[in-house]
N, C-alpha and C positions, 0 to 999 in steps of 0.2 A: 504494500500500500504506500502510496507516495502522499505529496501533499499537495492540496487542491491550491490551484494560484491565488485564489479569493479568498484562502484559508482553507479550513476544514471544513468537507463535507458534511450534508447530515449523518451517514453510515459513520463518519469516523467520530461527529460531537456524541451520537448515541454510542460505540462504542465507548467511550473516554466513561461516559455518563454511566453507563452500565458496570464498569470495571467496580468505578467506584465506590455504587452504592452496594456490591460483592462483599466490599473490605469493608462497608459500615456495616451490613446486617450480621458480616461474625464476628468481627467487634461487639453486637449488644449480644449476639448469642452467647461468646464465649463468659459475657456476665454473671451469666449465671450459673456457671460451672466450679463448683467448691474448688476455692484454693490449696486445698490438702492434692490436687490432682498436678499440680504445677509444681518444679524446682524452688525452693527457695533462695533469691538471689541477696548475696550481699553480708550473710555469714562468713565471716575470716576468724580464722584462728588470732589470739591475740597477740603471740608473737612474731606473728607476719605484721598487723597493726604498728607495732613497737617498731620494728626493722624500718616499716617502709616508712616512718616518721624519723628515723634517724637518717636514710639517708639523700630526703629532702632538704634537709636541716643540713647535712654537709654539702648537697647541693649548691644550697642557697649561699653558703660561706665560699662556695668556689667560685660561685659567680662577684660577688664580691671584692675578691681580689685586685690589687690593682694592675699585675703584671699579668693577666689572663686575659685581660679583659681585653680583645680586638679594638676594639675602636678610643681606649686609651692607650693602644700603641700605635696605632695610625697617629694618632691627637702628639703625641711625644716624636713620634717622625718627624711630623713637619714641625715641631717647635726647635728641635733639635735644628730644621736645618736652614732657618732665618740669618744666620751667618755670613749669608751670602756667597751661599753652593750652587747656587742657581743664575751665575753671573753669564 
């Protein structure tokens, strides 16, 4: 199926239209299905919790840094080289 020059045809705005209301009616059906029936998302163990907060937390200190940091050493490049290197 291509695309009509004037936009989309009726077959294809009814397709589009049909998909969609596909994906709302099992969206409300799926409502009413007990969530004992579904994974439960978002249990961590809590030394995974602990870990991944530490190493955010050295993340954040690395970025930090002043000699890591790319564009403070672009910034020191060119300060360095007002000397008159560029003659």
């Amino acid at each position: 199926m291509g695309v009509h020059v004037n936009g989309l045809t009726l077959l294809q705005w009814l397709l589009s239209v049909g998909i969609s209301l596909v994906s709302l009616v099992i969206n409300f059906l799926l409502k009413f299905i007990s969530e004992k029936w579904f994974p439960e998302m978002g249990d961590e163990n809590k030394d995974d919790v602990v870990a991944a907060k530490e190493d955010y937390s050295r993340l954040l200190k690395f970025r930090k840094t002043r000699e890591l940091s790319s564009s403070m050493r672009q910034g020191n490049f060119i300060k360095n080289k007002e000397g008159g290197s560029f003659k």
